[in-house]
C-alpha positions in Angstrom: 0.0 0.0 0.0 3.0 2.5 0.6 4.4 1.7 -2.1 1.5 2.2 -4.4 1.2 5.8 -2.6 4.4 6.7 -3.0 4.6 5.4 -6.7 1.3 7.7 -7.6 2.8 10.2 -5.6 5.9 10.6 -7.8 4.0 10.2 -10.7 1.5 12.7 -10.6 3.4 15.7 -8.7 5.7 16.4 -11.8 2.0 16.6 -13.6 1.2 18.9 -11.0 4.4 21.1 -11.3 3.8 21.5 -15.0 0.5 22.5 -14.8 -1.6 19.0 -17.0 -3.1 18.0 -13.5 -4.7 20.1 -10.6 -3.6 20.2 -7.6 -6.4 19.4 -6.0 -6.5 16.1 -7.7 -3.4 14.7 -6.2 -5.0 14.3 -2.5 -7.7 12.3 -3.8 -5.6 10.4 -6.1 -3.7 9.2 -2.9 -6.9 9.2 -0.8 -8.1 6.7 -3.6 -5.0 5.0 -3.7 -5.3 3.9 0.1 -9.0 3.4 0.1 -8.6 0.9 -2.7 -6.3 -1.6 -0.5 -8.8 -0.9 2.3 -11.3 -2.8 -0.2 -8.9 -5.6 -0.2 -6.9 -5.8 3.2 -9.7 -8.0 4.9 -9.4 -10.8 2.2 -6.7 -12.2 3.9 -8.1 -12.7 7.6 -11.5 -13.6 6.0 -9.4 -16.3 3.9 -8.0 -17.8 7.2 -11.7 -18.2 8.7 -13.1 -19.8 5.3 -12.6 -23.4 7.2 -14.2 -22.1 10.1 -17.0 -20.1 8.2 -17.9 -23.4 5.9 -17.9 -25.7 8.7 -20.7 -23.2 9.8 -22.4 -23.1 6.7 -22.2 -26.7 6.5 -24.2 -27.0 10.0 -26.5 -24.3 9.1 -28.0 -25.9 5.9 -28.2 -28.9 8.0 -30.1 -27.5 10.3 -32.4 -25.9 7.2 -32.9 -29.2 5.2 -33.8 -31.5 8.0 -37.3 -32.4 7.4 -40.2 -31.1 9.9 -41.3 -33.3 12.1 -44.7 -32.1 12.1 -46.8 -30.8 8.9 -49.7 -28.3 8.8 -52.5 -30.0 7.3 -53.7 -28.5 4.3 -57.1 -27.6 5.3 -58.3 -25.0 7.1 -58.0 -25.5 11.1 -61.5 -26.4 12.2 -63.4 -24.3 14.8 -63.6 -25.1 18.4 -66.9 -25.2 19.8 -66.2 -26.7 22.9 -63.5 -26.8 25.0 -62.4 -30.1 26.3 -59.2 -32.6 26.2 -59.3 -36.4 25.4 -56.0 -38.5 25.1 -57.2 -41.6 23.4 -55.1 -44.8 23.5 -51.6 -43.0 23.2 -48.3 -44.3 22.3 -45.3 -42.2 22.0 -41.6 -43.5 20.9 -38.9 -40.3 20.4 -37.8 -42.9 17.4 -38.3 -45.9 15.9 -36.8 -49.1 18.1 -36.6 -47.2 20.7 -38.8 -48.2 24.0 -42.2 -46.5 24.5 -42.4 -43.3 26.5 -46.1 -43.1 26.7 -48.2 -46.9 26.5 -51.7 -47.0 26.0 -52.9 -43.5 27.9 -56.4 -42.4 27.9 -58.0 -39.9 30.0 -60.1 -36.6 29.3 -60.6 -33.3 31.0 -64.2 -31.9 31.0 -64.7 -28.4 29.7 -63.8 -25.6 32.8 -62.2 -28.0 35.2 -58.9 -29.2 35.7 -57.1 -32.3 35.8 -53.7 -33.1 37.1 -50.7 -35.5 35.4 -48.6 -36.7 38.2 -46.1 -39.3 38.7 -42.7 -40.1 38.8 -39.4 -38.7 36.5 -39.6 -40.2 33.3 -42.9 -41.5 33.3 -43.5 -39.1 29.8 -45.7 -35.7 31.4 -43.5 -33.4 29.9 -43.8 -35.7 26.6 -47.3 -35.7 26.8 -47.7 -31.8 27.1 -45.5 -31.4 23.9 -47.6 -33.7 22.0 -50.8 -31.6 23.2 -48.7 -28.8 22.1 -47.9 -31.1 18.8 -44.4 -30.2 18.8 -44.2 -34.3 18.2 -47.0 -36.6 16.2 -48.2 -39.2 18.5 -46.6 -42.9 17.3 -50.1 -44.0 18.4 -53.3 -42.9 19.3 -54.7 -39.1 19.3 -54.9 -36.6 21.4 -58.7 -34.3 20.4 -59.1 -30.9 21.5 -62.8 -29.7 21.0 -63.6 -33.2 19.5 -61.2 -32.9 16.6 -57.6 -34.1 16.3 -54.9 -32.1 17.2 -53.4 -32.9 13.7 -56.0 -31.0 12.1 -55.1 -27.8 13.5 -52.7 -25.7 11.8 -49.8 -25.1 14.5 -50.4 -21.6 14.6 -54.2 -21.9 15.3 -53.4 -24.5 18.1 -50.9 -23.1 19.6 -53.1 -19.7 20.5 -55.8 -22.2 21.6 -53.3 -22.8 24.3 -51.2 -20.8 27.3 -48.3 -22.2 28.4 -47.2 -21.6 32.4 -43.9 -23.4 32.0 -41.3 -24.2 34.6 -38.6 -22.6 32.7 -40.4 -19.1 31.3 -38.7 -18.3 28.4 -38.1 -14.1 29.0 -36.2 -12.2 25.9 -34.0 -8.9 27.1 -36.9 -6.6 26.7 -39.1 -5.2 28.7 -41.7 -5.8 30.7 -43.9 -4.8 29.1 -43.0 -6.6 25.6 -42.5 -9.8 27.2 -46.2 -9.4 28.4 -47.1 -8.5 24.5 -45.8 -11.5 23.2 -49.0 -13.1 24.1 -51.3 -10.9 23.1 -49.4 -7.7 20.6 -52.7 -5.6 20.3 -53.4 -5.6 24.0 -54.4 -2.3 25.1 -52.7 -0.5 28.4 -55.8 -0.9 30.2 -55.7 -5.1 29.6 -52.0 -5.6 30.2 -52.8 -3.8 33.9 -55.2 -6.0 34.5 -53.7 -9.2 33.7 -50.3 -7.9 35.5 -52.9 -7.4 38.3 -54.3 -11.1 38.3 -50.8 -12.7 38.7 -50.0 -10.2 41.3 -47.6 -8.7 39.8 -48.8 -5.1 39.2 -47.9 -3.9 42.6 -44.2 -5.1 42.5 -44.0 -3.5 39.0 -45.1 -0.1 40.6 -42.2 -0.1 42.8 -39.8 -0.8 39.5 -37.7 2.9 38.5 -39.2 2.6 34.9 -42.4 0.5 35.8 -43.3 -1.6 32.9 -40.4 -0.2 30.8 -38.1 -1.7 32.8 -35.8 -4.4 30.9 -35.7 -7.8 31.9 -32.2 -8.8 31.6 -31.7 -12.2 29.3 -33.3 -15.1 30.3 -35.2 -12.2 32.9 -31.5 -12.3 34.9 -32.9 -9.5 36.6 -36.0 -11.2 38.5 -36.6 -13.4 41.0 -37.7 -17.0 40.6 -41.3 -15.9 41.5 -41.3 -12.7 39.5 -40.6 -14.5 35.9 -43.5 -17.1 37.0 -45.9 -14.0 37.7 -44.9 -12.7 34.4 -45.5 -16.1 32.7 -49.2 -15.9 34.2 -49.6 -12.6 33.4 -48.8 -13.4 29.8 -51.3 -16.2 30.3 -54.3 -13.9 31.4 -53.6 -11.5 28.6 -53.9 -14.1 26.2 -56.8 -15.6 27.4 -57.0 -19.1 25.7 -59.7 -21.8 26.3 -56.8 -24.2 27.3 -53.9 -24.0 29.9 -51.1 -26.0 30.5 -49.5 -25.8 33.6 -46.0 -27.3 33.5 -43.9 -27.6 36.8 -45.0 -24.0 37.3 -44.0 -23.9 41.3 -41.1 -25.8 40.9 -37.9 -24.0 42.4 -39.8 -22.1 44.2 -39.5 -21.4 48.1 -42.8 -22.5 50.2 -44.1 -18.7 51.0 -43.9 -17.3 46.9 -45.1 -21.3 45.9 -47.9 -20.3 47.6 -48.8 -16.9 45.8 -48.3 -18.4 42.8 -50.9 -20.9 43.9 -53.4 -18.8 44.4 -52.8 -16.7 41.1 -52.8 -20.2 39.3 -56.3 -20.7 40.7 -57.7 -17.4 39.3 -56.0 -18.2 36.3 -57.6 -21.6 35.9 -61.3 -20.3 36.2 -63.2 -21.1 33.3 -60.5 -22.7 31.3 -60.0 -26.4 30.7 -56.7 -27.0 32.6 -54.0 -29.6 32.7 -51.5 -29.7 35.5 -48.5 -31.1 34.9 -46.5 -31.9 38.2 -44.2 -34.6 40.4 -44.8 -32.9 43.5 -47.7 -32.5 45.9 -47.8 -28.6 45.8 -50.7 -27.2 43.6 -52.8 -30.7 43.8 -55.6 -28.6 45.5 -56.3 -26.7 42.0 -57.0 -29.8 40.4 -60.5 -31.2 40.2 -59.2 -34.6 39.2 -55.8 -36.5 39.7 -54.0 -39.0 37.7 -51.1 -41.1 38.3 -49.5 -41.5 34.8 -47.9 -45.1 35.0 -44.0 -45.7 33.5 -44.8 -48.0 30.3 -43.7 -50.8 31.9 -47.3 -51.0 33.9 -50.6 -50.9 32.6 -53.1 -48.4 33.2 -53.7 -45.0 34.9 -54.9 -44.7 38.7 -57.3 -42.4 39.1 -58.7 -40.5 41.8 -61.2 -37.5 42.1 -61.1 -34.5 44.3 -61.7 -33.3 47.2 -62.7 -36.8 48.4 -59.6 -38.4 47.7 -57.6 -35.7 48.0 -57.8 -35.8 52.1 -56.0 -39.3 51.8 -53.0 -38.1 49.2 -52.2 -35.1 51.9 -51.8 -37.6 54.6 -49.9 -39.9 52.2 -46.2 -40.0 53.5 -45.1 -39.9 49.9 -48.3 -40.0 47.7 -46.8 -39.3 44.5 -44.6 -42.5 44.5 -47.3 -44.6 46.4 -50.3 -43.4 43.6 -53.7 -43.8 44.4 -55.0 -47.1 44.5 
């Protein structure tokens, strides 16, 4: 690059002294000089990432070709005219050979009430909720929402039939306030107040420097355990769905901010056909009906109903592993 400068420079100032160039042209002939190796100069670190930046590509169009392992049917998504769950005879396998995660599970959840999936780690709960959610096809059986299969639902339309309280909420570094959006993006201020009220989490939002404008840190770094779950339910009351799937939502949590989640899960539930998803005993008093969801290798699903039954699993030393019989 100095040496092209310096070459142009003795060049062109004898022009200059003679009087066949301007003199205002020789700066930008060496300006032009340099920026023309500045057009080139990056080639050779870019030429030492090439490996690196193919390997990436290579993973990338992976990533892009692999087939979906669910399709949107081509028909229009049918409407829902009633809101209730059956699971009818289903079989799940992650692939083919390998062992069943979910044998032979019936049940149904009546419009408005709310059934809850217990049992122990690995006996497929968190498998069944993403088959309701259809990130999976069901190997066997079907899952019917309204009456009609969730396969017939485009994944869009089923997935806003649906609010998700998860034990993990998912928070993006945003705001408050656009993390509440998410579930609902033409929500006016009036509604997001009042569902941020519900999950009682208006009043500790108040207290916040920029109130709802307030950024959540990534992965909502900057809240407590029990603030990102009254978020999550906040989000779930804005939205407003028919269904609700509660996932683990206490878990992690310490007994005294368990407990207000409880009771914002139970004004959350009312009117919506819920499914509780949990291994521990915390939150069983929400549910109107309890099942123990077996491990494949037994047959079956104990059932019990509420409050009758639900006496007995309290003073059960260790109900969850014992069942109900």
């Amino acid at each position: 690059m100095n040496l092209a400068l310096w070459t142009m420079m003795l060049l062109a100032i004898p022009l200059v002294r003679e009087g066949k160039l301007n003199g205002v042209y020789l700066a930008v002939l060496a300006l032009a000089t340099l920026a023309s190796f500045e057009a080139v100069l990056p080639l050779a670190v870019a030429f030492q990432q090439l490996g690196e930046s193919l390997q990436a590509a290579r993973r990338l169009f992976e990533v892009v070709d692999v087939k979906p392992v669910v399709n949107d049917p081509e028909t229009v998504s049918p409407t829902l005219q009633q809101a209730d769950l059956a699971v009818q005879d289903l079989c799940f396998r992650y692939a083919p050979g390998q062992p069943l995660v979910l044998d032979n599970v019936s049940f149904s959840v009546a419009q408005g009430t709310c059934l809850a999936l217990v049992g122990p780690s690995g006996a497929g709960k968190s498998t069944l909720a993403h088959l309701l959610l259809r990130f999976w096809d069901a190997s066997e059986g079907r899952i019917l929402l309204g009456g009609h299969d969730v396969r017939r639902y485009r994944q869009h339309d089923l997935h806003q039939l649906i609010s998700v309280v998860d034990q993990e909420t998912h928070l993006f570094n945003t705001t408050i306030r656009e993390n509440m959006l998410l579930a609902r993006p033409g929500a006016s201020e009036a509604e997001l107040i009042q569902a941020a009220e519900l999950a009682q989490l208006h009043h500790f939002v108040q207290t916040l420097p920029q109130g709802y404008d307030t950024r959540v840190g990534e992965q909502g770094l900057c809240l407590s355990g029990g603030e990102r779950q009254r978020l999550a339910i906040a989000r779930a009351f804005l939205k407003d769905a028919p269904f609700l799937l509660l996932d683990e939502p206490t878990a992690h949590l310490d007994h005294k901010t368990e407990q207000a989640i409880c009771e914002a899960l139970r004004e959350l539930k009312r009117g919506k056909t819920t499914l509780l998803i949990t291994h521990r005993s915390a939150g069983l008093e929400l549910a109107d009906t309890v099942y123990t969801l077996p491990t494949p290798s037994t047959s079956g699903l104990d059932l019990f109903h509420l409050p009758a039954d639900f006496d007995l699993l309290m003073r059960s030393p260790d109900p969850l592993q014992r069942g109900a019989r």
